[in-house]
matplotlib code that plots the C-alpha trace (Angstrom):
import matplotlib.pyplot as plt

x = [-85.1, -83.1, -79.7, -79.3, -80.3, -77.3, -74.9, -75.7, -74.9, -71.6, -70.8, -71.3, -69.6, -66.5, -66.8, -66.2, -63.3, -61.7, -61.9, -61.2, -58.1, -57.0, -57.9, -56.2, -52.6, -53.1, -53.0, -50.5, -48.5, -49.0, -48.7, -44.6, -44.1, -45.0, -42.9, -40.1, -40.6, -40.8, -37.9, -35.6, -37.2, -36.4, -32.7, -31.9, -33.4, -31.2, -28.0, -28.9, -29.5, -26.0, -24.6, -26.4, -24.8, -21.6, -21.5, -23.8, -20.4, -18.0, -19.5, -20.0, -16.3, -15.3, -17.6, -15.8, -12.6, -13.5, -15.0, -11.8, -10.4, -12.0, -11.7, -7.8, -8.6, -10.7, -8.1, -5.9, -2.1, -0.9, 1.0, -2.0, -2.5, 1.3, 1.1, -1.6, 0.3, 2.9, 1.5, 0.0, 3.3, 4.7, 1.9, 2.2, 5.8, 5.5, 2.9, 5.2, 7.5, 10.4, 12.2, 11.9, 15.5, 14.5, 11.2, 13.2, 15.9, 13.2, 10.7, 13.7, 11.1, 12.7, 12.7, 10.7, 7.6, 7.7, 8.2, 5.1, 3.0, 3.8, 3.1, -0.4, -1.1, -0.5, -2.4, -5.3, -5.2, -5.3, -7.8, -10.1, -9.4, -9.5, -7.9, -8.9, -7.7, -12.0, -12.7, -15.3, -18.9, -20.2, -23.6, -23.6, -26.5]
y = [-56.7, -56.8, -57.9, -55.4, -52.7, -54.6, -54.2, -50.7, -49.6, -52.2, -50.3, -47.1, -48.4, -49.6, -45.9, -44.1, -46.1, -45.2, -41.6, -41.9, -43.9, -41.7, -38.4, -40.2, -40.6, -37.2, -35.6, -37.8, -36.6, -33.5, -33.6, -35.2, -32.2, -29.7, -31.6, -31.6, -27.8, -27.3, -29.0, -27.5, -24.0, -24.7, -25.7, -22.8, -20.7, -22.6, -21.2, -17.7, -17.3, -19.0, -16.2, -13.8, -14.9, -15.0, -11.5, -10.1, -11.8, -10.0, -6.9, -7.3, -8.1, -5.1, -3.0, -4.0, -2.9, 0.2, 1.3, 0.3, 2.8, 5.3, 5.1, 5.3, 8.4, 9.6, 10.1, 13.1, 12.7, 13.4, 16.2, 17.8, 20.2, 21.3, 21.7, 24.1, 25.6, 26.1, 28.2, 30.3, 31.2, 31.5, 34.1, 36.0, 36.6, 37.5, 39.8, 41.2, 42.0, 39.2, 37.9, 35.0, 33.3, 34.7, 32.4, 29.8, 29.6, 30.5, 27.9, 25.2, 24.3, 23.9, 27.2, 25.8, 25.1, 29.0, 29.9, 28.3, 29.1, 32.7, 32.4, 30.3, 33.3, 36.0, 34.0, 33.9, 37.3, 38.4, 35.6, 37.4, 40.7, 40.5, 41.7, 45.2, 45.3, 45.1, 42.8, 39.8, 40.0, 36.7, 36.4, 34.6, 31.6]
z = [-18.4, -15.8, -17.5, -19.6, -16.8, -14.8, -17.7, -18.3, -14.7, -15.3, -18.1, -16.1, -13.2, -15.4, -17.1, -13.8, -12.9, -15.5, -15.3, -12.1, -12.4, -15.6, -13.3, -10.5, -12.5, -14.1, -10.7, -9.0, -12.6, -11.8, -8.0, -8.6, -11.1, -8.4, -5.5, -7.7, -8.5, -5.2, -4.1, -6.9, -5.7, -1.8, -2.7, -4.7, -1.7, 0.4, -1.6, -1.6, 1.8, 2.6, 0.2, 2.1, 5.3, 3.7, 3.0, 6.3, 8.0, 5.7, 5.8, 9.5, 10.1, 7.6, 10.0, 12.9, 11.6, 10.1, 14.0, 15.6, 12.9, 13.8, 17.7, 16.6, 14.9, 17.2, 20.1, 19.7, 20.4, 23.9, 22.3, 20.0, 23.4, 23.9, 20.1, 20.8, 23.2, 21.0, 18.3, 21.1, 22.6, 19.0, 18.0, 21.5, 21.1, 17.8, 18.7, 20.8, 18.2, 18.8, 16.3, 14.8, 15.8, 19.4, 19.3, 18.2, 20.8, 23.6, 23.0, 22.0, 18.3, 14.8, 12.9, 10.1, 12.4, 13.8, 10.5, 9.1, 12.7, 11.2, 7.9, 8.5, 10.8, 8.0, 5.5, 7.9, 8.4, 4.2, 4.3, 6.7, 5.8, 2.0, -0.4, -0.3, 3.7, 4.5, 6.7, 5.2, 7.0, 8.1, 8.9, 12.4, 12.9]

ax = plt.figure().add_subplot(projection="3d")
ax.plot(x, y, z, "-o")
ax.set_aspect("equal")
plt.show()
């Protein structure tokens, strides 16, 4: 009686090996699968944020320029003030009723810029005063 009690729990014993080994190589199967998945995922991760640095640095060097470009724009000329100047002396002589050859010789400027000083004067004054000679109303914040 006690053989076949021994060669059932054999039997048994030999049984759960097997699963276990088959279960074992179906995991370790499965377990390669997902390391190589993993690595294939990691590598193409890899790329993409080495094309994202790529273009942080050329958009970062393409910002850098673009401020120096505008601190260049940013400063007036040294002359945008005695330009200034200019059309105000221009305007105040006209005003006065000189002509325009007497502006030009006075303040020593090319006819063409009094002339157009003038003319950007008179166009601002149709401008403001319409067409019918009313002035526009602006509503003031």
């Amino acid at each position: 009686m006690l053989m076949p009690l021994l060669m059932m729990v054999a039997c048994v014993a030999l049984s759960c090996a097997g699963s276990y080994y088959l279960m074992t190589r179906m995991h370790l199967g499965r377990l390669e699968a997902l390391e190589r998945d993993l690595q294939t995922f990691s590598e193409a991760m890899c790329q993409m944020a080495e094309m994202q640095i790529k273009g942080y640095q050329k958009l970062n060097g393409n910002v850098g320029e673009i401020e120096e470009r505008i601190l260049e724009l940013a400063v007036p000329p040294r002359d945008a003030c005695r330009t200034l100047e200019r059309r105000h002396q221009v305007l105040a002589l006209s005003r006065k009723g000189v002509a325009v050859d007497e502006i030009v010789k006075r303040l020593n400027l090319p006819r063409g810029e009094a002339e157009l000083i003038l003319s950007l004067q008179r166009f601002t004054d149709v401008a403001a005063t319409g067409v019918n000679g009313e002035g526009d109303h602006y509503v003031q914040a």
